[in-house]
RODO-561928 format. One line per field, with one value per atom (N, C-alpha, C, CB): residue number from 1; residue in one letter; chain; atom name; x negated, y negated, z. Coordinates in Angstrom, 3 decimals, decimal comma. Atoms other than C-alpha are relative to their C-alpha. Last residue first. Glycine has a CB too. Layout:
BEGIN
i	(NUM ...)
aa	(a ...)
ch	(A ...)
at	(CA ...)
X	(X ...)
Y	(Y ...)
Z	(Z ...)
END
This chain:
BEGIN
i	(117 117 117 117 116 116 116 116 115 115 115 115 114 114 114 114 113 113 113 113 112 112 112 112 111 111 111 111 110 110 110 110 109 109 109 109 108 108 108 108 107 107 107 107 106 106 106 106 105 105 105 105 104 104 104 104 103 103 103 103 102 102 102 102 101 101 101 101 100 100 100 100 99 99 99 99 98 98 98 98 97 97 97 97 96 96 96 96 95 95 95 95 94 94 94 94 93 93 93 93 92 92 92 92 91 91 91 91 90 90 90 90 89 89 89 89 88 88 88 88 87 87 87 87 86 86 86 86 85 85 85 85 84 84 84 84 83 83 83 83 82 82 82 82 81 81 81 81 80 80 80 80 79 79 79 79 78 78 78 78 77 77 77 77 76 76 76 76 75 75 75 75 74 74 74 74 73 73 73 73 72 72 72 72 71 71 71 71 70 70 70 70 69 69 69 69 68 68 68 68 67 67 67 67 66 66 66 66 65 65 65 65 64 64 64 64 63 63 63 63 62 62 62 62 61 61 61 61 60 60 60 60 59 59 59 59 58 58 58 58 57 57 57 57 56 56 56 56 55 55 55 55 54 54 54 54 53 53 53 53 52 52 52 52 51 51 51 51 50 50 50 50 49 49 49 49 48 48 48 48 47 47 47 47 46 46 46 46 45 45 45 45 44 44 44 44 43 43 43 43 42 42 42 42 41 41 41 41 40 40 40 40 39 39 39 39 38 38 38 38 37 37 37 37 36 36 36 36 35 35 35 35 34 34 34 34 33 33 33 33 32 32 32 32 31 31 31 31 30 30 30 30 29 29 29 29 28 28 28 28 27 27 27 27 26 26 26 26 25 25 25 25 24 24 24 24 23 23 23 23 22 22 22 22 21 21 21 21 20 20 20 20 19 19 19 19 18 18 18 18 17 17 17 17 16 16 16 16 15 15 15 15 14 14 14 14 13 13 13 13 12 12 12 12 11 11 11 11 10 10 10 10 9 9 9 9 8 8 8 8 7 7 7 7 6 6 6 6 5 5 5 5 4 4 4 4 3 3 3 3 2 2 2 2 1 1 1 1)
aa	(x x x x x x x x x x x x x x x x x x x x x x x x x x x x x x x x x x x x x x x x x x x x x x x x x x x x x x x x x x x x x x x x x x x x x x x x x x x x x x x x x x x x x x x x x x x x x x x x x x x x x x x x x x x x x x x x x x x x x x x x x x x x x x x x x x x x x x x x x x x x x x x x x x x x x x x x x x x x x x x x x x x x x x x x x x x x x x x x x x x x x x x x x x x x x x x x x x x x x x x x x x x x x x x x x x x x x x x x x x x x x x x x x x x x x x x x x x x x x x x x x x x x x x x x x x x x x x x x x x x x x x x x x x x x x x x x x x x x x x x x x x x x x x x x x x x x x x x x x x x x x x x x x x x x x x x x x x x x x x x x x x x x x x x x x x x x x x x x x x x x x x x x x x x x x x x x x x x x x x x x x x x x x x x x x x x x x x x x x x x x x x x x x x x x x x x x x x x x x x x x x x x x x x x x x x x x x x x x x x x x x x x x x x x x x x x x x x x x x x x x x x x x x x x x x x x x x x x x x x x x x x x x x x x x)
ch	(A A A A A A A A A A A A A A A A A A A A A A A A A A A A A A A A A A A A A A A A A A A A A A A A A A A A A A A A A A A A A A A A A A A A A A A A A A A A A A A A A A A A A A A A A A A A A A A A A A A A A A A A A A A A A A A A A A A A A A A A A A A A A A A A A A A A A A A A A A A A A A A A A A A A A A A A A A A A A A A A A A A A A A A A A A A A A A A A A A A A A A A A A A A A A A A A A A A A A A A A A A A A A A A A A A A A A A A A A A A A A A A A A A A A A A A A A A A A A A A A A A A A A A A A A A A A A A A A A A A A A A A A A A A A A A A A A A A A A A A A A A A A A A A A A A A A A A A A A A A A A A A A A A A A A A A A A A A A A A A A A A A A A A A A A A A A A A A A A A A A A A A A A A A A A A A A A A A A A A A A A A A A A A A A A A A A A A A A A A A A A A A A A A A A A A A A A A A A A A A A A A A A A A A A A A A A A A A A A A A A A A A A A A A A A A A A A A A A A A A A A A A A A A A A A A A A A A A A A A A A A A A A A A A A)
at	(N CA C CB N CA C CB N CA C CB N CA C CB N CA C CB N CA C CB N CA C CB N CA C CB N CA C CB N CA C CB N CA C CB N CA C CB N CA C CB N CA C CB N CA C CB N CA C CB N CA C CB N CA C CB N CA C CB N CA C CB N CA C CB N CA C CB N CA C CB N CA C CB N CA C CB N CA C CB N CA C CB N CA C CB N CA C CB N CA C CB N CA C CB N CA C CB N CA C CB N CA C CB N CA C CB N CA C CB N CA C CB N CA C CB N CA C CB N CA C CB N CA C CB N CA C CB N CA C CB N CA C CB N CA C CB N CA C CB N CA C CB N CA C CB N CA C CB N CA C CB N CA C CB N CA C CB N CA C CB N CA C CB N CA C CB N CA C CB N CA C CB N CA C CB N CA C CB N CA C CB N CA C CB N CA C CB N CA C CB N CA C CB N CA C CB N CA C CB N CA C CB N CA C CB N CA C CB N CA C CB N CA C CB N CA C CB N CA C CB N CA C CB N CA C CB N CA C CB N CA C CB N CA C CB N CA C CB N CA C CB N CA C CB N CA C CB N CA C CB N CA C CB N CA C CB N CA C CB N CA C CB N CA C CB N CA C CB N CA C CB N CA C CB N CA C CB N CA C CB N CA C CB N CA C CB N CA C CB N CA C CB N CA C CB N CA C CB N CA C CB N CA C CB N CA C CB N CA C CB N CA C CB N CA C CB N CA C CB N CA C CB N CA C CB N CA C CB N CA C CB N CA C CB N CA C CB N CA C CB N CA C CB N CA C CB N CA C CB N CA C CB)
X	(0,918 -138,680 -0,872 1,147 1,583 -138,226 -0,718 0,290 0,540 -134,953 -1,705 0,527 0,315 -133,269 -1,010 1,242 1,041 -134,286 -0,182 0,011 1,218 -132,982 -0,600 0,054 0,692 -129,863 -1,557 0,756 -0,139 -129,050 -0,523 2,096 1,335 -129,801 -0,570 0,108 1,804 -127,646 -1,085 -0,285 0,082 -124,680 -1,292 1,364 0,423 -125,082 -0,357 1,009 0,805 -124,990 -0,353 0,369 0,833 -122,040 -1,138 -0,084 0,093 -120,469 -0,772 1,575 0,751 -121,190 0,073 0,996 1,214 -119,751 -0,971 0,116 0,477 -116,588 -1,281 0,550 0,277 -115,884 -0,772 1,240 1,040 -116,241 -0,754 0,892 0,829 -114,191 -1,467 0,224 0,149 -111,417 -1,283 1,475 -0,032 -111,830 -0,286 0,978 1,380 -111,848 -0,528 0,274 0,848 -108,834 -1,103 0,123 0,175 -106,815 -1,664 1,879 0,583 -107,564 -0,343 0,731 1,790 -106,808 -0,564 -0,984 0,982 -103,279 -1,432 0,517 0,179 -102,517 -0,699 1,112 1,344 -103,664 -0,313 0,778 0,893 -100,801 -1,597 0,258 0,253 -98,571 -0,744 0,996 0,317 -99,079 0,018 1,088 0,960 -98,441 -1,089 0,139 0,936 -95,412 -1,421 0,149 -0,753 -93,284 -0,586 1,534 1,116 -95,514 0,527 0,600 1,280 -94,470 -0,737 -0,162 0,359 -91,296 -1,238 0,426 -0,342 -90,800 -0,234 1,557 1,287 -92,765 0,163 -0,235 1,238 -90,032 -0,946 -0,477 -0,212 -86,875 -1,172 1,036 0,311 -88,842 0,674 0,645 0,932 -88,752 -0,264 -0,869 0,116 -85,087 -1,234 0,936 -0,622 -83,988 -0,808 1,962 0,738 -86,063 0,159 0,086 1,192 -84,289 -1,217 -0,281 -0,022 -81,060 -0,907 0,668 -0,023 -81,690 -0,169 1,543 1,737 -83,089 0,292 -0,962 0,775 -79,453 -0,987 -0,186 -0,663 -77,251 -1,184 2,077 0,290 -79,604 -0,016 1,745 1,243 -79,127 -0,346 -0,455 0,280 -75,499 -1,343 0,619 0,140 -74,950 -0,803 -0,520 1,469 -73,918 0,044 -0,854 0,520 -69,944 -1,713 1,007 0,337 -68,645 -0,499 1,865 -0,095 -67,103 -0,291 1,666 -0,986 -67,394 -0,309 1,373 -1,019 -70,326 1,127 -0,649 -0,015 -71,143 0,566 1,788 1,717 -72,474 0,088 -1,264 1,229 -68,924 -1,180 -0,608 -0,587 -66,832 -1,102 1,151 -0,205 -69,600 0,579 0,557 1,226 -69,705 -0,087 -0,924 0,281 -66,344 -1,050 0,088 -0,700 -66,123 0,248 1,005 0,510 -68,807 0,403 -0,010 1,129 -67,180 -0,434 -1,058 -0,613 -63,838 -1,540 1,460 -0,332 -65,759 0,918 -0,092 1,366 -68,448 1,229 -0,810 0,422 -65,449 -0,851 -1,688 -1,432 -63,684 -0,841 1,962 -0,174 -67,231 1,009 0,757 -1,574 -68,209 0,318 1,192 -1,319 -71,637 0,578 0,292 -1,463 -74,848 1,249 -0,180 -0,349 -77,933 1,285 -1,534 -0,280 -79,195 0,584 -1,422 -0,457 -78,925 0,183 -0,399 -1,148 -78,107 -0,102 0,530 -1,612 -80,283 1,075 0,361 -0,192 -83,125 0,643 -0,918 -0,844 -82,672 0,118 -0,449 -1,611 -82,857 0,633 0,354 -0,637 -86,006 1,834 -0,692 -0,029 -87,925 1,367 -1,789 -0,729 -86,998 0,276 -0,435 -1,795 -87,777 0,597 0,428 0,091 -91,455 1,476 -1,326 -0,180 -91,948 0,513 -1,136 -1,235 -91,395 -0,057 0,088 -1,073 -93,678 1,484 -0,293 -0,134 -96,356 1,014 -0,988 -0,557 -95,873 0,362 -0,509 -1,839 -96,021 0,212 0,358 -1,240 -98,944 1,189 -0,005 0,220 -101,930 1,013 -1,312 0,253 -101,273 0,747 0,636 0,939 -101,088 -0,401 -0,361 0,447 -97,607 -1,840 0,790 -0,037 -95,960 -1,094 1,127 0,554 -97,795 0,193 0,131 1,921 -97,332 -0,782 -0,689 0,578 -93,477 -1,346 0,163 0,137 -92,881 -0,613 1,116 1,257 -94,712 0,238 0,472 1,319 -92,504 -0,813 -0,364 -0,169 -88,871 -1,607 1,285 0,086 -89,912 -0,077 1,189)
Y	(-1,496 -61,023 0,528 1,309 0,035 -64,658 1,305 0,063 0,466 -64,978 0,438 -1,557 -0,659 -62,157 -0,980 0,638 -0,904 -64,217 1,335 0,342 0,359 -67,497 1,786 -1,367 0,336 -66,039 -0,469 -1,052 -1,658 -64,247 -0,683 0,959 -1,053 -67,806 1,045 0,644 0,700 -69,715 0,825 -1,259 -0,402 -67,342 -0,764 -0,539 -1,035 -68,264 0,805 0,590 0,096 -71,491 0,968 -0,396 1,193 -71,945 0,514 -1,568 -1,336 -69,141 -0,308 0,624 -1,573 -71,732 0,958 0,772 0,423 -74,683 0,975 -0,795 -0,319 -72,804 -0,146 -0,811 -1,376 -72,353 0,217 0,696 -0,398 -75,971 1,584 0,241 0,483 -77,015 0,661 -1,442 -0,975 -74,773 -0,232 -0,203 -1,464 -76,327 1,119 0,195 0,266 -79,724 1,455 -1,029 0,209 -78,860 0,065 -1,318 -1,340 -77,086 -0,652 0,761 -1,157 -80,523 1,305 0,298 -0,039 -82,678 1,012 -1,493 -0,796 -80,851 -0,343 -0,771 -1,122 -81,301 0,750 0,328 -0,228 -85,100 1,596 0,098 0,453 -85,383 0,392 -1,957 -0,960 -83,373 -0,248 0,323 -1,614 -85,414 1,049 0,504 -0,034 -88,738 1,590 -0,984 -1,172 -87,696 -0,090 0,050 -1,739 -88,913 0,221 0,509 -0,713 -92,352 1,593 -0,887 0,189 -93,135 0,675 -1,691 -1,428 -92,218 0,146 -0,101 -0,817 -95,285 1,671 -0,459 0,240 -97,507 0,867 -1,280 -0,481 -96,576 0,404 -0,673 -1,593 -97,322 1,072 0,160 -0,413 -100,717 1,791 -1,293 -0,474 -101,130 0,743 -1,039 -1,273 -100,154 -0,110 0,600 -1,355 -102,389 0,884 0,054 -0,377 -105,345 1,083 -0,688 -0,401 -104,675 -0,319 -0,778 -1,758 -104,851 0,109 0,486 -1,280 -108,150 1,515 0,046 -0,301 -110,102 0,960 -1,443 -0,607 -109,313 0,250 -0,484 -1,067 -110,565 1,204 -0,175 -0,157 -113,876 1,800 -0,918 0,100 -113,937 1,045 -1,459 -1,256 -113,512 0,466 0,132 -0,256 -116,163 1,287 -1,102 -0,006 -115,339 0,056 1,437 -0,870 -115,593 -0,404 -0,325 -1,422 -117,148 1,093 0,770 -0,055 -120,285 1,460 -0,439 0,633 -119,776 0,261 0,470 -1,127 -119,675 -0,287 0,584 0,499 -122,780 2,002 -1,916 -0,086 -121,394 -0,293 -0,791 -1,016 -120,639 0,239 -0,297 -0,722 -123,713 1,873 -0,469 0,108 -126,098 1,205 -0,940 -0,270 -124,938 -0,122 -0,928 -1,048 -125,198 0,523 -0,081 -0,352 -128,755 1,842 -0,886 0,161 -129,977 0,655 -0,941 -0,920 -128,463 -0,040 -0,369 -1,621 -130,283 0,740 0,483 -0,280 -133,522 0,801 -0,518 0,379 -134,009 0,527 -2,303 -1,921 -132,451 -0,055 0,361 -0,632 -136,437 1,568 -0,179 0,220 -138,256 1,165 -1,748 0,787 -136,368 -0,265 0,680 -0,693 -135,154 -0,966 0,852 0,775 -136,261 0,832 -0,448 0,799 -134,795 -1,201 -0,740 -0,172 -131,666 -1,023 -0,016 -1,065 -131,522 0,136 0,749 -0,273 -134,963 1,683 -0,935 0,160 -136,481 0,246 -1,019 -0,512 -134,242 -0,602 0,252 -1,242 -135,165 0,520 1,038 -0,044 -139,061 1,249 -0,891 0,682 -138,876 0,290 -2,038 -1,542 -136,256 -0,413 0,601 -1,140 -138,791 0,675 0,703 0,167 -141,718 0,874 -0,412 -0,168 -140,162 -0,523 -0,973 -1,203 -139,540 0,100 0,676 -0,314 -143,025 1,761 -0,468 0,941 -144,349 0,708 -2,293 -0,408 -141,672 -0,517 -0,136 -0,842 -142,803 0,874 0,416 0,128 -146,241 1,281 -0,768 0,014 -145,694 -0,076 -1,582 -1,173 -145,340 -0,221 0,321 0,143 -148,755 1,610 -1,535 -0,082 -148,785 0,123 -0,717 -0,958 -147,469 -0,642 -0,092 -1,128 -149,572 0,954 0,252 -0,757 -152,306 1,382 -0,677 0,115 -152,913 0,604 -2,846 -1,434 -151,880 0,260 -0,048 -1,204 -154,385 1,735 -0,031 0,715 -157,417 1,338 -1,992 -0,107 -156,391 -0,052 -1,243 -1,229 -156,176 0,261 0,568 -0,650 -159,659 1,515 -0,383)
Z	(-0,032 107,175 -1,361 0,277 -1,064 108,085 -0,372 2,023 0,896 105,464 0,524 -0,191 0,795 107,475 -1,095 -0,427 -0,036 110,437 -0,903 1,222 -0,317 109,250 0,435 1,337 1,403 108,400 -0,393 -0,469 0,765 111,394 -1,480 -0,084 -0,222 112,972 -0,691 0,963 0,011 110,907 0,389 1,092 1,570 111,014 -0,047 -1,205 -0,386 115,419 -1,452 0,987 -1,116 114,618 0,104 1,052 0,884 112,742 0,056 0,509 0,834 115,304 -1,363 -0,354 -0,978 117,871 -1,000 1,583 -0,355 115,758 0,324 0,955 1,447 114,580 -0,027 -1,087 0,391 118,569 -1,282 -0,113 -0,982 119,514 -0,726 1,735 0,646 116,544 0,534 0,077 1,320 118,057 -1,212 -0,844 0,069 120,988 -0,998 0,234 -0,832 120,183 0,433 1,491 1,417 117,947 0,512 -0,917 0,484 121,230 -1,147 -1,021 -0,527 122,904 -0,706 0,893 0,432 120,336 0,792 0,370 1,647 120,200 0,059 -1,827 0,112 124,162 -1,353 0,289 -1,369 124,397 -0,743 2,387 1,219 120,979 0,681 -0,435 1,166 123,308 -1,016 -0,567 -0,738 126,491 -0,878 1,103 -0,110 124,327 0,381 0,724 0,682 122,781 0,182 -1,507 0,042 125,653 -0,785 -0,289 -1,594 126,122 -0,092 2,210 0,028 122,023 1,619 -0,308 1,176 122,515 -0,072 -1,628 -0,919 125,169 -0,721 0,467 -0,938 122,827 0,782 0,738 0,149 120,124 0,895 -0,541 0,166 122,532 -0,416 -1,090 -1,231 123,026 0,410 0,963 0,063 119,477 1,650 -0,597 0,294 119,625 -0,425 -0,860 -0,425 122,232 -1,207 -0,063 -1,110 120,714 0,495 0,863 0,315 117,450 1,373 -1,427 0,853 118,916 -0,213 -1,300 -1,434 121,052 -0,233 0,793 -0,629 117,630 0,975 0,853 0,866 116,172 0,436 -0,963 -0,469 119,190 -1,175 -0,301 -1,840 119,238 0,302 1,184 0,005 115,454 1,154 0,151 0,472 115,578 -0,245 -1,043 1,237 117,897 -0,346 -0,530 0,093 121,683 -1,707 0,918 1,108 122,307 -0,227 -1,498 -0,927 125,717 -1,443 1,108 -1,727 123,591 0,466 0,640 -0,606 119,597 1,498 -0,502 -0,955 118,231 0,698 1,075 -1,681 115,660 0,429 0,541 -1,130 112,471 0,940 -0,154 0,158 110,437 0,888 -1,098 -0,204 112,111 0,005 -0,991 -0,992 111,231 0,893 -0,100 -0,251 107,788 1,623 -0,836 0,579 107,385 0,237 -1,012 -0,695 108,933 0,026 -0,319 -1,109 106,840 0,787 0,362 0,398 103,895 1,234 -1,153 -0,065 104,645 -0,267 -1,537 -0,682 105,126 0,627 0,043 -1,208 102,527 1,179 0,196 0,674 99,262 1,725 -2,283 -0,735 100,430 -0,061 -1,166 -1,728 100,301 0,226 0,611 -0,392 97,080 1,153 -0,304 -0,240 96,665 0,022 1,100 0,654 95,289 -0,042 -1,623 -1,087 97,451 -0,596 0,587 -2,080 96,802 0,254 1,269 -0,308 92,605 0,940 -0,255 0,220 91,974 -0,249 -1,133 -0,511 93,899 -0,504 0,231 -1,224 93,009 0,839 0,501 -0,187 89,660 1,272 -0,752 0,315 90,443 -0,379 -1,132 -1,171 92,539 -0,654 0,183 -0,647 89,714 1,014 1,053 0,292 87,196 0,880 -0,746 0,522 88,876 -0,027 -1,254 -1,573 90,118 -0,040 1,033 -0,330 86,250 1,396 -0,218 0,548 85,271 0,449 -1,832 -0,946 87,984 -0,895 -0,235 -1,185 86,833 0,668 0,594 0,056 83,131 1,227 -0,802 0,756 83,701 -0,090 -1,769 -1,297 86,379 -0,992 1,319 -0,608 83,845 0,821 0,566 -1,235 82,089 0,305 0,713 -0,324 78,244 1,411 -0,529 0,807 77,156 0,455 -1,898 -0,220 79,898 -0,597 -0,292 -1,087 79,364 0,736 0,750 0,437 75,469 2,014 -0,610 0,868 76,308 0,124 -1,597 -0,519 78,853 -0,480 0,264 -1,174 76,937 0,955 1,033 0,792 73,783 1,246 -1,215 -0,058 75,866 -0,433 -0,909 -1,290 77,209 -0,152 0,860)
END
């Protein structure tokens, strides 16, 4: 019997896939999932305790996400207050671009008509 299992194991494409799918099954019950009954229901209870909120309390998440809403929405509110001064700088620049342009322009000419002569 042991001879007849061997000869098929070692020739049939699935003995080693069936023995590998064992392995993986029986370490990964004994790294996540082989505990002690008695250790299962003080832990539980611990854990429980820890992640439940207590009565009229908001979890720490909840209280976490709220803060960072508040202070993008603090941002956004900064954001409309430096609008009117960001308006005010393109302006001057637009301006000041205006001017370099025209005097651009105007060196061009003078140059063109000492070249013309």
């Amino acid at each position: 019997m042991g001879e007849n299992f061997q000869a098929l194991f070692g020739t049939s494409p699935w003995g080693p896939l069936a023995l590998a799918f064992l392995f993986g099954a029986a370490f990964g019950w004994i790294v996540w999932g082989a505990r002690r009954d008695d250790a299962d229901d003080e832990d539980d209870s611990d854990r429980e305790a820890a992640v439940a909120p207590k009565r009229g309390e908001e979890p720490k998440e909840l209280v976490v996400l709220r803060a960072e809403l508040q202070s993008v929405r603090n941002l956004l509110d900064d954001k409309e207050d430096n609008d009117a001064a960001i308006i005010e700088q393109l302006s001057t620049l637009d301006e000041t671009v205006k001017r370099a342009n025209g005097r651009l322009k105007s060196i061009l000419a003078a140059v063109k008509r000492v070249a013309g002569r």
